[in-house]
N, C-alpha and C positions, 0 to 999 in steps of 0.2 A: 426715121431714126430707129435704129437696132436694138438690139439691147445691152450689145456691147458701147456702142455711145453713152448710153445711161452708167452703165458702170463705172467706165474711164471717167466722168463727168463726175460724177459722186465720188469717187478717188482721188480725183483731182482738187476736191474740195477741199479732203481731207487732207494732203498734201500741201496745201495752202495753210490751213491752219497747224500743220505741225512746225512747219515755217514760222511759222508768228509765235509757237512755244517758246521754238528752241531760243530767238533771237528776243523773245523777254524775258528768260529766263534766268539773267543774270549770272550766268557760267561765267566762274575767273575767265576765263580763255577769251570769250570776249568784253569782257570787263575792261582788263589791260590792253585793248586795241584803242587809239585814238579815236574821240565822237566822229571825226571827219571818215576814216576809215569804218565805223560799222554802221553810218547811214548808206556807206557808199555799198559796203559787203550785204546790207540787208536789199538794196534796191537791186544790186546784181543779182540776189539769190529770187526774189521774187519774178523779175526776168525771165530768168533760166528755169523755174518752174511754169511759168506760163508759156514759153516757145514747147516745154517737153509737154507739157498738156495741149498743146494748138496741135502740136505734130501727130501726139495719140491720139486724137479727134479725129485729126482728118486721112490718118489710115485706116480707123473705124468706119469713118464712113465710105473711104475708096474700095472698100471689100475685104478688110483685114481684117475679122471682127475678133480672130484669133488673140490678135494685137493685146486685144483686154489682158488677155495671160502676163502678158511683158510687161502692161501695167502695173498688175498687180503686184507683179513679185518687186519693181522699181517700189512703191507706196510699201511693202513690205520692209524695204532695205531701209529706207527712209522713216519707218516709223522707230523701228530697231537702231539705227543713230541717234533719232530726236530724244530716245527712251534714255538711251547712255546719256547723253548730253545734258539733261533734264533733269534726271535721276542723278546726277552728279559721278556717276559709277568712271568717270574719263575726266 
């Protein structure tokens, strides 16, 4: 294990949990979506951040250790939405 695995990994964490901000965060936006609908958009999103962390992992460890780069700036983009979202500034 590299030490771009460790990074993605620790990113990836943090990405999980800005996940869990934004959707407790009680933004009108998802406020006004039916309870059927943002159990359904919360289990989607956790989804889709685990297949994109499985996929960063395992080009990490095919030889891509570069990969971490794309990581990060993705966990970048992602904190920078959670922030607006959060912060109520959207």
């Amino acid at each position: 294990m590299g030490w771009s695995t460790i990074v993605i990994f620790v990113l990836g964490v943090g990405n999980f949990a800005l996940n869990r901000a934004v959707f407790k965060s009680g933004h009108p936006m998802l406020a006004r979506l039916p309870q059927a609908s943002r159990r359904l958009g919360d289990r989607a999103a956790l989804l889709t951040e685990f297949v994109v962390l499985f996929f960063a992992l395992l080009l990490s460890v095919r030889g891509w250790p570069s990969f971490a780069w794309a990581y990060l700036a993705y966990t970048a983009f992602n904190a920078l939405a959670a922030w607006l979202i959060v912060g109520r500034r959207i």
